[in-house]
C-alpha positions, 0 to 999 in steps of 0.5 A, spaced: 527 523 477 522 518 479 517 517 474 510 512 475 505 511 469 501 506 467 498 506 460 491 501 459 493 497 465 488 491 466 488 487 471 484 481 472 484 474 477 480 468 478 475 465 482 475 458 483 468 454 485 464 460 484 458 458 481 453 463 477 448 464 483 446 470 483 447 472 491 454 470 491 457 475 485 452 480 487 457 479 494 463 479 489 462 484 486 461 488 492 467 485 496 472 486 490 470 492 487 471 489 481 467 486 475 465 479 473 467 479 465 465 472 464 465 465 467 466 458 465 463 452 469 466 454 476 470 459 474 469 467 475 474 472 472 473 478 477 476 485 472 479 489 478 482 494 474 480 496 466 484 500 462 487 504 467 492 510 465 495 516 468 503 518 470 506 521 475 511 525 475 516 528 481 512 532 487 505 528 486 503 525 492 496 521 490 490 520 495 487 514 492 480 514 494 474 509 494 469 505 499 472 499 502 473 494 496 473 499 490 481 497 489 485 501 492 490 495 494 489 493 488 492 499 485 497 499 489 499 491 490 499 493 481 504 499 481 509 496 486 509 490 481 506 484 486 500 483 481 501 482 474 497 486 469 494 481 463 495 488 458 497 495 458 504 497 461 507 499 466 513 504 467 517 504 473 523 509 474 526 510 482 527 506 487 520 503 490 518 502 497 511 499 499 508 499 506 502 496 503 501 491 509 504 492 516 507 484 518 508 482 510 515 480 509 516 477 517 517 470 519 515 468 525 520 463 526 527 468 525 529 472 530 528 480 530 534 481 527 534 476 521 528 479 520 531 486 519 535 483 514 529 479 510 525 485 510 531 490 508 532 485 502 526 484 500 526 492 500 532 493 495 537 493 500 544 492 500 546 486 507 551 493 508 545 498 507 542 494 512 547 493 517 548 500 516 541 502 518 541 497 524 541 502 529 536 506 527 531 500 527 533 498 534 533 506 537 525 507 534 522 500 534 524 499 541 524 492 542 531 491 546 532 484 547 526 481 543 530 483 537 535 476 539 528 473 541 523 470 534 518 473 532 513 469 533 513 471 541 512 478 539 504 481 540 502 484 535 504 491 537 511 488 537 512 486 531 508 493 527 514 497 531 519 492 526 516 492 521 514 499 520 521 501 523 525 496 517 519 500 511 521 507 514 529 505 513 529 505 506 529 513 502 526 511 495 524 515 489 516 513 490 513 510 496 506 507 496 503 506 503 496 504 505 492 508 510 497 505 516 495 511 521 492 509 528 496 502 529 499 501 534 499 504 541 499 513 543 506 514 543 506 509 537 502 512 532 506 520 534 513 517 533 510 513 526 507 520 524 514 524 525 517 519 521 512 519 515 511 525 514 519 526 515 520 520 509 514 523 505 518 530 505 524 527 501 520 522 496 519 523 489 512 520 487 507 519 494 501 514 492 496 514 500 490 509 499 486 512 505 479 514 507 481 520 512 480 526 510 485 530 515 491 525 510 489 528 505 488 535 505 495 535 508 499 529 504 495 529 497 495 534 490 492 529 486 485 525 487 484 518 483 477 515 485 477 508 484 470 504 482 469 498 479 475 497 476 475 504 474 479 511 475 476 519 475 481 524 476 479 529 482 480 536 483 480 536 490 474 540 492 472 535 488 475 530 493 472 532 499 466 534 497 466 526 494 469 524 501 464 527 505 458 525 502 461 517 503 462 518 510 456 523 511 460 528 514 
């Protein structure tokens, strides 16, 4: 049984030499989505989630919504335990598995290979999991001997087919992703769409930052909306309806 539930979540970080000018917070407030609760001398302490609370449970695939910096990579970043909240609790239960940013994990300097085995172990798995998974990895991310070659040599294609194959390997409990469709070329983006939809039917909890509409009319039961630090709960008439306003569609 997976289980994901936050209980007044805050999460707050700093901004260095960030004086009180009146421009420069009006541009932070904007880009982070967040508040400025308080500043002392050249630091500003940025609120980019405040009291968050709800709980997921087996079966909910969640959209979170908002315009560009409302924290929706926050939230993720919060409940796959790479940000620390400064108060509330967060309960995990089920193996997590993120694709939160495509390229996150490899190191340039390591071959393809030595990276599937970093990334696997990062992911959570066993050196045996990840030797078992190899041929699958090599089969979708079609790299052939560029897996022998370092990283750094690939295009930036090259290495989201690596990466999105090592993430996609993994079966979990809750799988966080954000919006990652539409990278890499045609044939790409087809294969990566089988492969999600195939991985999304098996997990547990599914929690999808996105601004595509299609996305989540045909991923999503349940709509968080993020603003300011801030989450409402939607219906998903209510969604769409808050979706097209956005985009004027």
């Amino acid at each position: 049984m997976a289980r994901l539930t936050l209980k007044n979540v805050t999460v707050q970080y700093p901004i260095y030499n960030s004086r009180s000018f009146s421009l420069r917070n009006q541009i932070m407030r904007v880009s982070t989505g967040g508040r400025i609760e308080s500043e002392a001398g050249q630091v500003s302490v940025v609120t980019a989630l405040k009291d968050v609370s709800f709980d997921l449970r087996d079966g909910d695939a969640v959209a979170l919504m908002g315009h560009n910096g409302a924290g929706k990579s926050t939230m993720l970043r919060t409940l796959a335990g790479v940000y620390t909240p400064i108060s509330g609790q967060i309960v995990r239960e089920g193996r997590v598995s993120t694709m939160l940013e495509l390229g996150a994990g490899i190191d340039g300097e390591l071959s393809g290979y030595e990276n599937i085995t970093r990334m696997g172990v990062l992911l959570g798995m066993s050196l045996k999991e990840i030797e078992a998974h190899v041929p699958d990895i090599e089969q979708f991310c079609q790299l052939g001997d560029f897996l022998r070659l370092p990283v750094r040599t690939y295009s930036s294609g090259m290495s989201t087919r690596l990466m999105f194959a090592v993430a996609t390997t993994v079966q979990p409990d809750i799988l966080l992703v954000d919006e990652i469709f539409g990278m890499g070329d045609a044939e790409f983006q087809v294969n990566a769409k089988r492969r999600m939809e195939s991985l999304i039917e098996k997990v547990g909890i599914f929690v999808f930052a996105t601004h595509n509409d299609e996305l989540i009319e045909r991923y999503c039961n349940r709509f968080f909306r993020l603003e300011h630090g801030h989450v409402r709960e939607m219906t998903r008439d209510e969604a769409l309806a808050a979706h097209f306003a956005a985009t004027g569609r």
